[in-house]
Backbone bond lengths (Angstrom), bond angles and torsions (degrees), N, CA, C in turn:
res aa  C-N    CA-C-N  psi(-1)  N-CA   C-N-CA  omega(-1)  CA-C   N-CA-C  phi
1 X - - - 1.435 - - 1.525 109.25 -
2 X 1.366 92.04 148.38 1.864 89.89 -177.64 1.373 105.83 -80.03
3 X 1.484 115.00 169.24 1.480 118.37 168.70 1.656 118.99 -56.96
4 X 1.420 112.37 -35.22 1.776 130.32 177.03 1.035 92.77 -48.99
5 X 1.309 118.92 -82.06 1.610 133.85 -169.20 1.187 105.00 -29.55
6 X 1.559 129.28 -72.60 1.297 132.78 -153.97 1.760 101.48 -66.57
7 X 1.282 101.57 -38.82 1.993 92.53 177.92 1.000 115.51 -69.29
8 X 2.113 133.01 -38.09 1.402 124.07 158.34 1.700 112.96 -55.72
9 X 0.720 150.56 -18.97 1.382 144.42 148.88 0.996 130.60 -33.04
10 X 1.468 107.73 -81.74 1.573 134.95 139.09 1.705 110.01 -3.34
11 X 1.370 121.47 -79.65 0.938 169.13 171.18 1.792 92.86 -20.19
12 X 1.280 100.45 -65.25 1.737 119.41 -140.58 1.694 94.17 -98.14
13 X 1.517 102.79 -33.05 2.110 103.63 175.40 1.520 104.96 -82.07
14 X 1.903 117.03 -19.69 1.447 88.69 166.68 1.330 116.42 -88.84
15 X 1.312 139.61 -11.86 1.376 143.69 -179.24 1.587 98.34 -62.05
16 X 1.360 124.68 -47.22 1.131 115.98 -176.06 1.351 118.77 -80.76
17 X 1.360 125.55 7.89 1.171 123.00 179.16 1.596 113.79 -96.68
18 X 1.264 134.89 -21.24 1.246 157.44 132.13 1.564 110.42 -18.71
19 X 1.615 89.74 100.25 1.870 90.45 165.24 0.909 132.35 -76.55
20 X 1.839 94.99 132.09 1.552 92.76 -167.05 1.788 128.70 -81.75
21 X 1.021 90.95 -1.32 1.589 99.92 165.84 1.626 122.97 -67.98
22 X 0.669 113.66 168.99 1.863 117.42 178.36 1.368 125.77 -61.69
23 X 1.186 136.90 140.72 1.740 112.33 175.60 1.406 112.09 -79.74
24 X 1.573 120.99 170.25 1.651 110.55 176.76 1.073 99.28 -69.81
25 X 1.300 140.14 -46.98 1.441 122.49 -174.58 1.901 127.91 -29.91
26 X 1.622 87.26 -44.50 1.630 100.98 -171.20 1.878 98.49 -80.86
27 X 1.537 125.49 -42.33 1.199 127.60 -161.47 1.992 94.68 -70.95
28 X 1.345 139.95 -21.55 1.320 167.78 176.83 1.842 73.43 -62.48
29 X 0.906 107.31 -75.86 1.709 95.85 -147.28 1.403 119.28 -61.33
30 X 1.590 127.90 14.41 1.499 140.49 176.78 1.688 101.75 -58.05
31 X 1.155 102.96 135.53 1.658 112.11 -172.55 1.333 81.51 -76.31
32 X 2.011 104.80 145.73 1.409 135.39 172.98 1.714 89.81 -34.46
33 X 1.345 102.52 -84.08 1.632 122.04 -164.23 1.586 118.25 -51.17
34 X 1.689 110.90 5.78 1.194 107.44 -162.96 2.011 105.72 -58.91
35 X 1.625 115.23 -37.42 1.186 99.60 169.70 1.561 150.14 -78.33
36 X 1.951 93.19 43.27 1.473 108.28 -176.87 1.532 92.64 -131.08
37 X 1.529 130.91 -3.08 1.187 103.45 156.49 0.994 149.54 -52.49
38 X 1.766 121.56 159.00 1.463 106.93 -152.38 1.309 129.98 121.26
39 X 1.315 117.82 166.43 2.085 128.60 169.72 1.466 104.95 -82.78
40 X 1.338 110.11 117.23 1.571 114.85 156.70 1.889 110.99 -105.01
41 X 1.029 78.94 167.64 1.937 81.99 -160.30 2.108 89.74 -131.38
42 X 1.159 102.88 157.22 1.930 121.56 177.31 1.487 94.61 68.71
43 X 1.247 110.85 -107.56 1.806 109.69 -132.26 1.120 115.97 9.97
44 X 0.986 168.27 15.12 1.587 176.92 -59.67 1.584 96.71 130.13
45 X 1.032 104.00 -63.50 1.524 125.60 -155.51 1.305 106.07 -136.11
46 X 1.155 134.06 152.19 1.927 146.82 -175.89 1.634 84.84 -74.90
47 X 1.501 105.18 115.65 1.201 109.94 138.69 1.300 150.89 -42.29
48 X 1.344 142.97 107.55 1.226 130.84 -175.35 1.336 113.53 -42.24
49 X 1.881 131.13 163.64 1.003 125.67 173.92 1.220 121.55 -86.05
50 X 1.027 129.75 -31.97 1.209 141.10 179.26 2.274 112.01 -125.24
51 X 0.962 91.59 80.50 1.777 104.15 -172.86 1.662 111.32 -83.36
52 X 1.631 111.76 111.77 1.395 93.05 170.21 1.382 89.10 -100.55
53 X 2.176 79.65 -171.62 1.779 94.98 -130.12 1.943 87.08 -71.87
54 X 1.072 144.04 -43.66 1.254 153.86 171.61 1.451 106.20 -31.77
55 X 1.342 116.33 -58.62 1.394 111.90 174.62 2.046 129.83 -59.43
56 X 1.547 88.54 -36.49 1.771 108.94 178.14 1.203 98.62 -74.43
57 X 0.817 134.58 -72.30 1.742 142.98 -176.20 1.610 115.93 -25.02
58 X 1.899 96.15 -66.17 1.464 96.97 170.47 1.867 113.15 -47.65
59 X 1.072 118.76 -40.30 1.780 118.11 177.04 1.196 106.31 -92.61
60 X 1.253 145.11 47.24 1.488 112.89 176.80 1.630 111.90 -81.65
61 X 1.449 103.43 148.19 1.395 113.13 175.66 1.485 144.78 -104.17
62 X 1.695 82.88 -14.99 1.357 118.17 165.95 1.429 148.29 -135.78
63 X 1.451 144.79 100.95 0.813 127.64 -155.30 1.700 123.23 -103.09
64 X 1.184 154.07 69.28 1.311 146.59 -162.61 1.586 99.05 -64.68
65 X 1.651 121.04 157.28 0.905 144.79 141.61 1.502 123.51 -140.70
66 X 1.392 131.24 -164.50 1.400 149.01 166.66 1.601 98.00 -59.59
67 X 1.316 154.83 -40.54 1.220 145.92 -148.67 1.118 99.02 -164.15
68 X 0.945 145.11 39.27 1.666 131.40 173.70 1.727 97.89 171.46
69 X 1.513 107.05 142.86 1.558 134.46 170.08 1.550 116.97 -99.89
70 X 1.169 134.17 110.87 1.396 122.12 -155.70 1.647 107.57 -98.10
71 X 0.958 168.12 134.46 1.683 142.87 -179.37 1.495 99.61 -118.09
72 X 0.824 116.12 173.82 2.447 134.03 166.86 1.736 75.07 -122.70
73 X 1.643 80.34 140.10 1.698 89.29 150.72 1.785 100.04 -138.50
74 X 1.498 119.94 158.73 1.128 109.52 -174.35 1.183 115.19 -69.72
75 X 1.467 125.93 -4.61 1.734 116.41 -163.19 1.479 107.45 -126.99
76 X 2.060 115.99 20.32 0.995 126.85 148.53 1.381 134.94 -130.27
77 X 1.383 123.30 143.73 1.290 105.48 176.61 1.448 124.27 -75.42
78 X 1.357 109.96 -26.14 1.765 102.54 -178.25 1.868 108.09 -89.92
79 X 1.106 104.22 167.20 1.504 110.07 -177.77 1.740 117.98 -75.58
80 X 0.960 119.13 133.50 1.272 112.14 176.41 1.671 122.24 -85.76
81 X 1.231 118.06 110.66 1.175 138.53 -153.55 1.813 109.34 -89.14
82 X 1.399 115.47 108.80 1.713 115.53 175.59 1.322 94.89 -115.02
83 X 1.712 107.76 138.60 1.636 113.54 171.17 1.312 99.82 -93.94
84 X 1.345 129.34 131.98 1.384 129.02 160.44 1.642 139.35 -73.44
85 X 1.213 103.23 123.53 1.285 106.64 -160.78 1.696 112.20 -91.35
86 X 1.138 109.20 -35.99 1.845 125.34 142.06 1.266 119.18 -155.94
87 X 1.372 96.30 -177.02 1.613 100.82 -166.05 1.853 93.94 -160.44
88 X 1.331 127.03 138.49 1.397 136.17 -162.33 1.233 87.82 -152.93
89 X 1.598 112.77 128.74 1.594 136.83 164.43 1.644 88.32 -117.95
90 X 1.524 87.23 126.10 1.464 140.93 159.22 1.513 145.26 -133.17
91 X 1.438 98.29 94.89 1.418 108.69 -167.64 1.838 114.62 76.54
92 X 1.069 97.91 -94.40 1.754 103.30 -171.23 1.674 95.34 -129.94
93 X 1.058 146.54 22.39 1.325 171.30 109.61 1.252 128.53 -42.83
94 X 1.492 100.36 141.68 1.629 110.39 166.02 1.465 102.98 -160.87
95 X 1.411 113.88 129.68 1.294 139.35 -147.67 1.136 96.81 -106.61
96 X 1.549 143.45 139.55 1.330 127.21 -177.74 2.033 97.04 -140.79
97 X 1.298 100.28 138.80 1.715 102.58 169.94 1.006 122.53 -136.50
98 X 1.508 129.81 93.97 0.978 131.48 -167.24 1.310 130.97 -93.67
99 X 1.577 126.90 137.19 1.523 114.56 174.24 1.293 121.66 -36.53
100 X 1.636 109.00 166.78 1.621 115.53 -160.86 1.563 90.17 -92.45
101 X 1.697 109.22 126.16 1.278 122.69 166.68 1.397 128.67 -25.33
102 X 1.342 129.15 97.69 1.568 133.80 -160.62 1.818 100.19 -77.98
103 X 1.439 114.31 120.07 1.403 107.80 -155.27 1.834 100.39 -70.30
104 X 1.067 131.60 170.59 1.400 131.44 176.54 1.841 112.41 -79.94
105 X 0.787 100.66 124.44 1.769 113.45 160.44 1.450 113.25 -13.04
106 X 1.194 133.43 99.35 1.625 117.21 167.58 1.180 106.58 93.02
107 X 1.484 122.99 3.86 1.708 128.09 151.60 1.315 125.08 -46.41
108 X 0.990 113.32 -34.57 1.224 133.32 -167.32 1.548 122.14 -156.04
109 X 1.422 112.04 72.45 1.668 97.53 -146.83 1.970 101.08 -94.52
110 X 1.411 107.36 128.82 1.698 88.96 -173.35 1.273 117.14 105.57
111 X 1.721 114.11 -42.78 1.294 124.31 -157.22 1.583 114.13 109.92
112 X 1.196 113.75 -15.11 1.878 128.36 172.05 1.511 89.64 -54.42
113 X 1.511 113.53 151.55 1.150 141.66 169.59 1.826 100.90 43.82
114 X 1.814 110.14 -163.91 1.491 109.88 -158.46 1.517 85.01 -122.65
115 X 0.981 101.36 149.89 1.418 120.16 167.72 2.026 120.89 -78.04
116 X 1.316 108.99 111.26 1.796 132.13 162.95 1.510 81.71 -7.29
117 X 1.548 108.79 121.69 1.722 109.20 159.66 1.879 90.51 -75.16
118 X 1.720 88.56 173.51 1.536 86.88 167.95 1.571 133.89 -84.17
119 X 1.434 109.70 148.48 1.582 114.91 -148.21 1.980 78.79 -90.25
120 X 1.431 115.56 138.73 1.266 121.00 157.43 1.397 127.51 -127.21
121 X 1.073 131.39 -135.98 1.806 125.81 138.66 1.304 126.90 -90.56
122 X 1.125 108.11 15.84 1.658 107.13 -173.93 1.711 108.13 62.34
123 X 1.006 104.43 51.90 1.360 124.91 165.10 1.492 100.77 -109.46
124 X 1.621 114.30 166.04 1.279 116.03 174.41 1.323 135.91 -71.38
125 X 1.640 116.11 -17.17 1.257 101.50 142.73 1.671 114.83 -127.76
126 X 1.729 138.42 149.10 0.975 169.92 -144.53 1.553 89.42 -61.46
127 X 1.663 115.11 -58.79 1.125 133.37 -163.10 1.863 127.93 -103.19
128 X 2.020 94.72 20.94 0.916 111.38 175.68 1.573 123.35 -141.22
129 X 1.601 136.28 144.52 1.169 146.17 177.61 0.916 150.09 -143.14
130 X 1.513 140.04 107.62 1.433 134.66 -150.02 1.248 90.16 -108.95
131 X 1.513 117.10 156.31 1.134 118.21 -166.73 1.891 84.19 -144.65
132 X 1.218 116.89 149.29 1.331 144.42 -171.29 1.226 110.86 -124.82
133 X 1.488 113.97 103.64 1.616 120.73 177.13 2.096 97.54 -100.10
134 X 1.721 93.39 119.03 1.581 108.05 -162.60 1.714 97.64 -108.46
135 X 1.576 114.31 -37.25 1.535 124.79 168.75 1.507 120.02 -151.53
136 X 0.993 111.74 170.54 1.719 89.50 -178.36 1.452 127.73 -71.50
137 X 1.564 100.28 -3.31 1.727 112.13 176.85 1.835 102.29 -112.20
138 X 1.217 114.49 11.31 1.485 100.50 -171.84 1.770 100.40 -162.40
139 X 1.722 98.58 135.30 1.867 100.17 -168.09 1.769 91.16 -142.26
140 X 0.973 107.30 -157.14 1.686 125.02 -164.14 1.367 117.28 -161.73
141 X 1.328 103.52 162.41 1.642 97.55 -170.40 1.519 80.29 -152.42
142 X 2.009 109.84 86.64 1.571 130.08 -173.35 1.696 88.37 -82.85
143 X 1.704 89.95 132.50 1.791 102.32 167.22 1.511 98.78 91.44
144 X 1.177 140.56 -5.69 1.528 140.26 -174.15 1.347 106.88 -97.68
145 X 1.602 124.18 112.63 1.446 119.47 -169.42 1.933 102.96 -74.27
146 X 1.214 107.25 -16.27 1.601 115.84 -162.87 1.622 97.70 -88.19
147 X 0.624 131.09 4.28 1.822 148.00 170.24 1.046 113.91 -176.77
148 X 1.604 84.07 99.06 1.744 114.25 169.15 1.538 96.08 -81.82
149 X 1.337 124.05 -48.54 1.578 105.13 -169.66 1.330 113.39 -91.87
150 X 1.503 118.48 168.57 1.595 133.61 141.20 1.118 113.58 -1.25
151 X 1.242 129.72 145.51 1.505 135.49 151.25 1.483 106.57 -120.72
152 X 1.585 102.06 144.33 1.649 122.46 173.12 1.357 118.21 -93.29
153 X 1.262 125.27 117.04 2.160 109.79 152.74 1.255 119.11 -23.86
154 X 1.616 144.82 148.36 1.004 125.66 175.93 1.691 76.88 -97.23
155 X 1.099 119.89 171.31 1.978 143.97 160.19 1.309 93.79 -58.43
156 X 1.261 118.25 170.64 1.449 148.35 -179.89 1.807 99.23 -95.22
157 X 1.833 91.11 -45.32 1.629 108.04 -156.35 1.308 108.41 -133.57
């Protein structure tokens, strides 16, 4: 055998010795809130009981991700967008704090007119959110006048 050979060998039985799964270190780093990612459907409105994914989708009301809270409000068409600044799950909770609402472009251009207070959930503060895990398909947003009801998962399918 050549010397090449024997180091790709070498080479190729330690690659396979390497688990291929994640280390805890990396599986540790899942955002608190990771189990609210996703389409939520009602608080706005009573969720259907049973929502397929075609029906939820067309309404969604909520959007979670890794860095950002997405909202519908009824008196806009685009989503209202909060970057999160943290977020702490506790117990049946999830605490959310979000950066201070970056005002829009041309709100106020010059200093003319007042600048958009910040858009939140109608919770008590703009830049804050508790979130209520009720089942694993259905949570709450207690103290938020802008969702009085339940919210649903939308389906995948």
């Amino acid at each position: 055998m050549t010397r090449s050979f024997v180091l790709l060998l070498l080479a190729g039985s330690l690659a396979l010795s390497v688990p291929l799964r994640p280390a805890a270190a990396q599986t540790e780093r899942q955002a608190p809130h990771a189990w609210l990612f996703g389409v939520w459907t009602g608080g706005l409105f009573p969720a259907p009981s049973q929502p397929t994914a075609q029906t939820c989708l067309a309404q969604p009301a909520v959007i979670f991700t890794r860095d950002v809270v997405l909202r519908a409000s009824l008196a806009d068409v685009t989503f209202v967008q909060r970057e999160i600044e943290t977020a702490r799950t506790s117990g049946e909770t999830t605490e959310f704090h979000f950066l201070p609402a970056r005002q829009a472009s041309g709100a106020a251009l010059l200093g003319a007119g007042t600048p958009e207070p910040a858009r939140g959930f109608g919770c008590a503060s703009p830049d804050a959110l508790t979130v209520r895990h009720l089942s694993d398909n259905e949570i709450s947003f207690p103290g938020c006048v802008d969702f009085p009801n339940p919210l649903v998962r939308c389906p995948s399918r």
